[in-house]
MDTraj code that builds the backbone (N, CA, C; nanometers):
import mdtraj as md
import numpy as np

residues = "UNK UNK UNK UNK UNK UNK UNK UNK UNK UNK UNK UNK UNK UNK UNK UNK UNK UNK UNK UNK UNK UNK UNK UNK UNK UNK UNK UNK UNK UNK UNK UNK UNK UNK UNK UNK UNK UNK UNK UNK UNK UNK UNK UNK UNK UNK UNK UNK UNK UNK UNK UNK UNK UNK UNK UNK UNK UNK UNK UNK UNK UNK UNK UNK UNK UNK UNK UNK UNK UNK".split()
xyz = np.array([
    [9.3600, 10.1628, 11.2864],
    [9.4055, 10.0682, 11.1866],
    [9.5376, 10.1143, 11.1253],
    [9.6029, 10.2650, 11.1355],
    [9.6918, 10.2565, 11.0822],
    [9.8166, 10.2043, 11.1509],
    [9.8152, 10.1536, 11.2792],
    [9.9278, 10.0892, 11.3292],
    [9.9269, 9.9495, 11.2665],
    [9.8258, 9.8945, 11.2113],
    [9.8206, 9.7790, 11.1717],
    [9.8587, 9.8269, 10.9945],
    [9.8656, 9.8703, 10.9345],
    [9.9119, 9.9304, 10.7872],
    [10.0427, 9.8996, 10.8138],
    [10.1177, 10.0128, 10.8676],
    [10.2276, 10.0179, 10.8902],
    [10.3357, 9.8882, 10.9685],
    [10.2506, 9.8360, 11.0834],
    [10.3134, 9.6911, 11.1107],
    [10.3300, 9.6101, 10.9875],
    [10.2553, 9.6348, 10.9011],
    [10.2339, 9.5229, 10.8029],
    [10.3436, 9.5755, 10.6788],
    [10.3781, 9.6714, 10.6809],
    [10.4676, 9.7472, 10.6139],
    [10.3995, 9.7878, 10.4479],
    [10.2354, 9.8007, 10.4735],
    [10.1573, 9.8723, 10.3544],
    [10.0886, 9.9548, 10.3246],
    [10.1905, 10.0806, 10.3494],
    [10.1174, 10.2637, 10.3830],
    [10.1674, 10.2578, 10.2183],
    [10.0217, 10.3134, 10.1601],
    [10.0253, 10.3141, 9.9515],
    [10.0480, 10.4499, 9.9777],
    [9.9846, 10.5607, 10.0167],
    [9.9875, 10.6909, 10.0428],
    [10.1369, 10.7600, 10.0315],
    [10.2637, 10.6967, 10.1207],
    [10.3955, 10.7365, 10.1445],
    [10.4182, 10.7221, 10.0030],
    [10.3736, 10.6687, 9.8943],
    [10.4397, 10.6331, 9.7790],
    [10.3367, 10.7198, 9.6564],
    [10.2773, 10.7877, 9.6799],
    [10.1770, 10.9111, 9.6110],
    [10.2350, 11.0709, 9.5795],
    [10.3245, 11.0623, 9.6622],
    [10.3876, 11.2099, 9.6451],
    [10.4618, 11.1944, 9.5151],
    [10.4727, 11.3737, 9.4606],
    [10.5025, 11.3939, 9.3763],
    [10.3892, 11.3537, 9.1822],
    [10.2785, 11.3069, 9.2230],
    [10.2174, 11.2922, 9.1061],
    [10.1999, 11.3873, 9.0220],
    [10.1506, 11.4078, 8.9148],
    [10.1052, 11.5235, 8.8226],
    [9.9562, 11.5004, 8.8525],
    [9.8914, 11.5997, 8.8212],
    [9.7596, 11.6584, 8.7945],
    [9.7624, 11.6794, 8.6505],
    [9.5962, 11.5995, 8.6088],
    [9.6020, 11.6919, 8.4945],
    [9.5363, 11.8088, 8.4836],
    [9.6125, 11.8890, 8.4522],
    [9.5558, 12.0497, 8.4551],
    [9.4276, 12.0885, 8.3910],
    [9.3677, 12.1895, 8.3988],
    [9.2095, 12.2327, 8.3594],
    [9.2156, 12.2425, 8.2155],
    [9.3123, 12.3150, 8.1348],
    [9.3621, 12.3545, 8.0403],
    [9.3536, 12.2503, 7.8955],
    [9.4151, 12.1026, 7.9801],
    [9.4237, 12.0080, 7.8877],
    [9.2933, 11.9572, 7.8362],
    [9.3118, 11.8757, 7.7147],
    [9.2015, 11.8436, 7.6436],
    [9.1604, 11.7170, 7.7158],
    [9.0389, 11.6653, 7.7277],
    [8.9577, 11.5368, 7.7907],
    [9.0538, 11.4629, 7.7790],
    [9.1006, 11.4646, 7.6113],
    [9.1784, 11.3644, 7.5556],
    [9.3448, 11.3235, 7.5757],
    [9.3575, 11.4242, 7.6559],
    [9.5240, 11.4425, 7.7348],
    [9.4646, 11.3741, 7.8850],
    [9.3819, 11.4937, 7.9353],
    [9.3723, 11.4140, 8.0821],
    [9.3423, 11.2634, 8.0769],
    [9.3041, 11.2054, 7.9970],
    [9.2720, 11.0786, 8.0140],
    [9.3739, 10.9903, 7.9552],
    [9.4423, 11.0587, 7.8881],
    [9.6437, 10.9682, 7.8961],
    [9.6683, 10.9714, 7.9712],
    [9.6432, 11.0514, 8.0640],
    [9.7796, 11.1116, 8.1508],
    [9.6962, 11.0053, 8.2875],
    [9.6133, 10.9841, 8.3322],
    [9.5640, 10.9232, 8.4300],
    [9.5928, 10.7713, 8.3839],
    [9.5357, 10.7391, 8.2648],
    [9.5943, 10.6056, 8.1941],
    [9.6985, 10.5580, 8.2531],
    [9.7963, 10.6076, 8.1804],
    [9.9185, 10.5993, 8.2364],
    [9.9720, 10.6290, 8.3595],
    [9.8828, 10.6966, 8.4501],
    [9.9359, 10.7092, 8.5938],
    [9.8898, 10.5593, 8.6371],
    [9.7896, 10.5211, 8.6328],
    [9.7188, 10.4017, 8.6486],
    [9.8287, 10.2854, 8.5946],
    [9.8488, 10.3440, 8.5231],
    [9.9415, 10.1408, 8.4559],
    [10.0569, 10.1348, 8.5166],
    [10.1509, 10.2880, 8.5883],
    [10.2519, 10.2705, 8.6558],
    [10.2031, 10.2336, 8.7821],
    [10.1195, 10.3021, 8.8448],
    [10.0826, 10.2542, 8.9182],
    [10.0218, 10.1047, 9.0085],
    [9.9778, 10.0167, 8.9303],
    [9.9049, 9.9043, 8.8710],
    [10.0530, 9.7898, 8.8596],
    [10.1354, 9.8413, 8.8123],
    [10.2454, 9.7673, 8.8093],
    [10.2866, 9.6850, 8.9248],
    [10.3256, 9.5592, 8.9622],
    [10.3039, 9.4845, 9.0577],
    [10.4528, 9.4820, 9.1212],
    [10.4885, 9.5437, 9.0025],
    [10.6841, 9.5900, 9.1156],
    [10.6713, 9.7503, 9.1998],
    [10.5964, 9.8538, 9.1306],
    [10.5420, 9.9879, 9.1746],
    [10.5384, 9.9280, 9.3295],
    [10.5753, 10.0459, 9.3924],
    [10.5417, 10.0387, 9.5687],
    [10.3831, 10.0592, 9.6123],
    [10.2969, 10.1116, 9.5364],
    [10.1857, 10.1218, 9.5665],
    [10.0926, 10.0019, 9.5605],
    [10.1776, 9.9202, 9.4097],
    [10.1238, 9.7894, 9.4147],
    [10.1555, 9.7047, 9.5135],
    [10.2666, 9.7003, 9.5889],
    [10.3192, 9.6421, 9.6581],
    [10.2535, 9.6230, 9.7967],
    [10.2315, 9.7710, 9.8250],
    [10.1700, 9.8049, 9.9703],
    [10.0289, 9.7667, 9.9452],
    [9.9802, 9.8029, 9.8502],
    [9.7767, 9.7466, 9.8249],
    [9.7729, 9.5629, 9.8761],
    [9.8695, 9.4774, 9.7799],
    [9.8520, 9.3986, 9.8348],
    [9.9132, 9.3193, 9.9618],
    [9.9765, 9.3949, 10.0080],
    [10.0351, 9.3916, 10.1404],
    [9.9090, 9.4088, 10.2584],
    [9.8445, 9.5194, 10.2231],
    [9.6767, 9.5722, 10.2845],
    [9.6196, 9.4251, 10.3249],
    [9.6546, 9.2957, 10.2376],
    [9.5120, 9.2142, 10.2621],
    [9.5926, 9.1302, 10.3358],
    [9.6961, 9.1932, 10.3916],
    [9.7239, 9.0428, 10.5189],
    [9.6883, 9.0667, 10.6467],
    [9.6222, 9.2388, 10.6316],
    [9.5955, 9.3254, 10.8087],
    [9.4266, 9.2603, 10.8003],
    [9.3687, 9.2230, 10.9024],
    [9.2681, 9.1762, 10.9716],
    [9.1319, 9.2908, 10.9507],
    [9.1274, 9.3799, 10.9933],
    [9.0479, 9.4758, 10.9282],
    [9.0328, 9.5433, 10.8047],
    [9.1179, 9.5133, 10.7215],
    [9.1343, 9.5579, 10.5528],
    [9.0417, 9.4223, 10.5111],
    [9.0248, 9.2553, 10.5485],
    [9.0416, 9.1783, 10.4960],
    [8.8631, 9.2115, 10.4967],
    [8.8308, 9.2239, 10.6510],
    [8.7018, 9.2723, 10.6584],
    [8.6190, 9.3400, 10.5724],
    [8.7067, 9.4554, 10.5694],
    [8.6015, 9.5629, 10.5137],
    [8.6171, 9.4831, 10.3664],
    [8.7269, 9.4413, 10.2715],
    [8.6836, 9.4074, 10.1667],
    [8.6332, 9.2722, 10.1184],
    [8.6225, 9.2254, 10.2411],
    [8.5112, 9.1124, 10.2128],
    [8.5913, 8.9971, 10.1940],
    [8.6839, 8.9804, 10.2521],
    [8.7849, 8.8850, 10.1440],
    [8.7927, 8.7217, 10.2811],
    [8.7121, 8.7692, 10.4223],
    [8.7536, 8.6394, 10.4673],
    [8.5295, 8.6029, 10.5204],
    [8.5133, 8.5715, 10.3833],
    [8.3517, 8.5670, 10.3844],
    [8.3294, 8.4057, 10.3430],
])
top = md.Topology()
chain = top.add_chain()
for i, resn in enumerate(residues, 1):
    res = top.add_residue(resn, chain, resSeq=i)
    for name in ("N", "CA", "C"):
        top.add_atom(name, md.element.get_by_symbol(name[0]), res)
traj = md.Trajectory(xyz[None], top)
């Protein structure tokens, strides 16, 4: 399936590098900003990850597995 990702031009992964971790150190209450906010950039529908996710539901076996041609 990943020749079909990539035909489709929606590899989310190529666009993952470089994230932060939140470290062990931080409080619940930090790590859970910090993912927050990885999430809302992420989530953003101009973001490349958003871009490529819904790019995912035009490949034939993505549509499958998530149920979307039922």
């Amino acid at each position: 399936m990943t020749d079909e990702i990539q035909a489709a031009n929606a590899e989310a992964l190529k666009h993952l590098t470089g994230l932060s971790e939140p470290k062990d150190d931080w409080s619940d209450e930090k790590k859970m900003k910090a993912i927050e906010k990885m999430y809302q950039e992420l989530s953003d529908p101009k973001h490349p990850v958003a871009i490529a996710m819904e790019r995912q539901k035009t490949v034939k076996e993505v549509r499958i597995i998530e149920g979307l041609d039922e």
